[in-house]
C-alpha positions in Angstrom: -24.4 18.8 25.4 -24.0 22.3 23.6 -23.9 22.5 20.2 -19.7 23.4 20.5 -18.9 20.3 22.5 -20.8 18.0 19.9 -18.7 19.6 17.0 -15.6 18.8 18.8 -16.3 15.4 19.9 -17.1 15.0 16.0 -13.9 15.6 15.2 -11.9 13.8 17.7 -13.6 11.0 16.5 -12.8 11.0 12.7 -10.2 8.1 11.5 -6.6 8.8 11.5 -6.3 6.4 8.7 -8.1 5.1 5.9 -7.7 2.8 2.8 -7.0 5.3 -0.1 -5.7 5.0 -3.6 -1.8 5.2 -4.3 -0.2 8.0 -4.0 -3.5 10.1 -1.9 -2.9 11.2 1.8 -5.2 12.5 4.1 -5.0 15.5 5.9 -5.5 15.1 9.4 -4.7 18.1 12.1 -7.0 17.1 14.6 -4.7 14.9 16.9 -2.2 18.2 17.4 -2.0 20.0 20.6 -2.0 23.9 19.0 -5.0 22.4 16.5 -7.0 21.1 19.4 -7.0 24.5 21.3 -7.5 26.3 18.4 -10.7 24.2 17.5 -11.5 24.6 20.9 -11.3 28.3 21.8 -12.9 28.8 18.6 -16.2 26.8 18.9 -16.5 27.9 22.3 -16.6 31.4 21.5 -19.5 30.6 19.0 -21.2 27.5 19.5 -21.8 27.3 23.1 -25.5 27.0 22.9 -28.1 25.1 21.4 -29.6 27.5 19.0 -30.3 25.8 15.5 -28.3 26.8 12.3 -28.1 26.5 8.6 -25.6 24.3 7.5 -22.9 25.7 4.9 -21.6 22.0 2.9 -17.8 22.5 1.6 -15.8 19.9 -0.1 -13.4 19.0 1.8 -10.8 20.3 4.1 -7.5 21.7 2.0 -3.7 22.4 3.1 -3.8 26.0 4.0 -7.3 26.7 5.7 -8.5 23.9 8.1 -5.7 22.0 7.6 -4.0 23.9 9.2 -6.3 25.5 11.9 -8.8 22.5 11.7 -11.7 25.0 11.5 -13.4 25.1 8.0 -12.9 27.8 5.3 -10.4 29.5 8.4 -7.1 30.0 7.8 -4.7 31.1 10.8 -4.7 35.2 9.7 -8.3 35.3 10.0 -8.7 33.2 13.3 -6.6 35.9 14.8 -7.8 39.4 13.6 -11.7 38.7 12.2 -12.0 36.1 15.3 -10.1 37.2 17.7 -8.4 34.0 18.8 -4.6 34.4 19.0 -2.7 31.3 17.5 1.0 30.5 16.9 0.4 29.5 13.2 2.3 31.7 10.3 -0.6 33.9 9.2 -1.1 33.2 5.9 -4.1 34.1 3.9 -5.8 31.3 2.4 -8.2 32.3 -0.6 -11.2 31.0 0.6 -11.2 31.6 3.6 -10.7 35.5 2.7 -13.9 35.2 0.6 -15.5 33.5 3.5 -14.5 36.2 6.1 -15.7 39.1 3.6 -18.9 37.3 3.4 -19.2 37.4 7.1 -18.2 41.1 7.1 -21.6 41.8 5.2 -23.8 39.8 7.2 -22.4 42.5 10.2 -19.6 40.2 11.5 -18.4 36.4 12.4 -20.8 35.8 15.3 -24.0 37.0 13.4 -23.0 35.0 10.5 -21.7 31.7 13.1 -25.3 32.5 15.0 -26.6 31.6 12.1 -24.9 28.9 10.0 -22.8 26.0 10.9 -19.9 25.4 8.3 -18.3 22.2 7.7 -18.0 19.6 4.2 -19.2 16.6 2.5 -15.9 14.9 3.8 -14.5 16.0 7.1 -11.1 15.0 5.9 -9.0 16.5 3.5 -7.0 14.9 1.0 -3.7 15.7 -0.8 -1.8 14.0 -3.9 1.5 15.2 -5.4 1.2 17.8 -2.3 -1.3 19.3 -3.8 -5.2 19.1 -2.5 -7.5 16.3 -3.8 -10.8 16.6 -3.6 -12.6 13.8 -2.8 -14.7 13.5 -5.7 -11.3 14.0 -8.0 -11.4 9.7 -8.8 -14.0 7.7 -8.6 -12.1 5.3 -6.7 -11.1 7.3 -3.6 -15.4 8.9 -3.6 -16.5 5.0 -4.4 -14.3 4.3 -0.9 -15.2 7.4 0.9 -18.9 7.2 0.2 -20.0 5.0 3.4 -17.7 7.0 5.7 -19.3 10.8 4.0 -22.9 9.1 4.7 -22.0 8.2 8.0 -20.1 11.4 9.2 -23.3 13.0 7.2 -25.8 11.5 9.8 -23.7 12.1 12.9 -23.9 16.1 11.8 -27.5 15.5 11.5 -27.4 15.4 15.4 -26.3 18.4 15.9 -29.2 21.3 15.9 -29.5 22.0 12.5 -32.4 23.1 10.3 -33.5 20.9 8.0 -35.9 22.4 5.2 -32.2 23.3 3.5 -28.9 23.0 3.5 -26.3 25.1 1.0 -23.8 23.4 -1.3 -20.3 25.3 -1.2 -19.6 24.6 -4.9 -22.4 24.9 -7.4 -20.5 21.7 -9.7 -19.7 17.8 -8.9 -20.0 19.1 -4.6 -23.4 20.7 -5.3 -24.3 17.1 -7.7 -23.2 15.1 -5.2 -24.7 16.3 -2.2 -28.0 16.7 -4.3 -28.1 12.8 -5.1 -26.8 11.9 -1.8 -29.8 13.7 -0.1 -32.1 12.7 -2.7 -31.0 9.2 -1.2 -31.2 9.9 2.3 -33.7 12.2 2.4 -31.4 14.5 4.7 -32.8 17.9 4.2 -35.5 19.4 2.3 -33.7 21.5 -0.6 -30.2 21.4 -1.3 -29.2 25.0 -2.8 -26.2 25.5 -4.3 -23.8 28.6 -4.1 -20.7 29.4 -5.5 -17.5 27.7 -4.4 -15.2 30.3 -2.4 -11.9 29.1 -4.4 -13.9 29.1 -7.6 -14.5 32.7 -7.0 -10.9 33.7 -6.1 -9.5 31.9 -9.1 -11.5 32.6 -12.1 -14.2 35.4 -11.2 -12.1 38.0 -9.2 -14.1 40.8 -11.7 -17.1 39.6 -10.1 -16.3 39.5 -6.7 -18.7 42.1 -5.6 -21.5 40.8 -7.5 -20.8 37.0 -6.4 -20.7 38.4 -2.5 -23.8 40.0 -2.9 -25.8 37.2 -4.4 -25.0 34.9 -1.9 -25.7 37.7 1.1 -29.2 38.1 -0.7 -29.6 33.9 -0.9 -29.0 33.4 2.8 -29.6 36.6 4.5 -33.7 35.7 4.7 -32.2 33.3 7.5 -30.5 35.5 9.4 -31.7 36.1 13.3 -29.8 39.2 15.0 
């Protein structure tokens, strides 16, 4: 099985529901027919292979990027003109996503960079409240409930061929703590190395863009392969 067909069997198999708080909902494209052949035509344009990666550890999925597409950090505008793979979604920028996709622009383009790392989050469902995104670390109720299913979900990843001397924390705050005590746990991967949240960026250090971009080109570039 290549790497592509393992991520999509992943995600066909993640729980439509799930005991949460009051008043949280997940997220849950993955059982819709345009999501599905997005997901598809995506990850077999650049996962159809076996070749190991780095993996890239989000928070979760939010409304307007994979919630919508059901392909992290990738909101329907970039799916169609940085990847190429023509969708009937309105296309909407999502503001990590167009962090992501400059990021990828500097590495010399979304196959080099989806060569090279395999992106996805601590939970592989999104969460909303008051229709607005809820992490899953927001209460300690809904993480304390979540925590088996992340470990689980984890481990099943950890199938997949992935390196495992690191892996990089999306979110240098409560993501970045949580994976680091998770794997400190589990003993999962080596190092966990935290980067800079995508959103965090956008919102509250647009004057550093540049400078935020190029420090995490110069963390992960040393494992690049062209």
């Amino acid at each position: 099985m290549n790497f592509a067909q393992s991520i999509l069997n992943f995600y066909s198999r993640l729980p439509q529901e799930f005991d949460l708080p009051e008043g949280i909902k997940i997220i849950y494209p993955y059982n819709e027919d345009t999501v599905i052949h997005c997901m598809k035509q995506f990850y077999q344009k650049y996962y159809t292979d076996r070749r190991k990666r780095y993996f890239l550890c989000g928070i979760n999925p939010g409304r307007f990027g994979a919630g919508i597409t059901g392909i992290p950090f990738t909101d329907p505008y970039h799916l169609e003109y940085e990847c190429g793979l023509e969708n009937a979604f309105e296309k909407k920028k999502e503001l990590s996503s167009i962090l992501m996709y400059d990021l990828m622009k500097r590495f010399g383009g979304v196959r080099i960079f989806y060569n090279n790392f395999y992106v996805s989050s601590i939970s592989p469902l999104g969460f909303v409240k008051n229709q607005k995104n809820y992490n899953y670390y927001d209460s300690d109720e809904l993480y304390n409930g979540l925590k088996e299913f992340i470990v689980k979900k984890m481990e099943e990843q950890l199938t997949f061929p992935l390196y495992r001397d690191k892996i990089y924390s999306l979110g240098k705050g409560k993501n970045y703590k949580i994976l680091k005590k998770l794997n400190d746990q589990y003993r999962w991967f080596e190092e966990v190395i935290a980067l800079p949240h995508p959103r965090w960026v956008m919102q509250y250090q647009r004057k550093h863009y540049d400078q935020h971009l190029d420090n995490m080109v110069s963390t992960l570039s040393s494992n690049l392969s062209y």
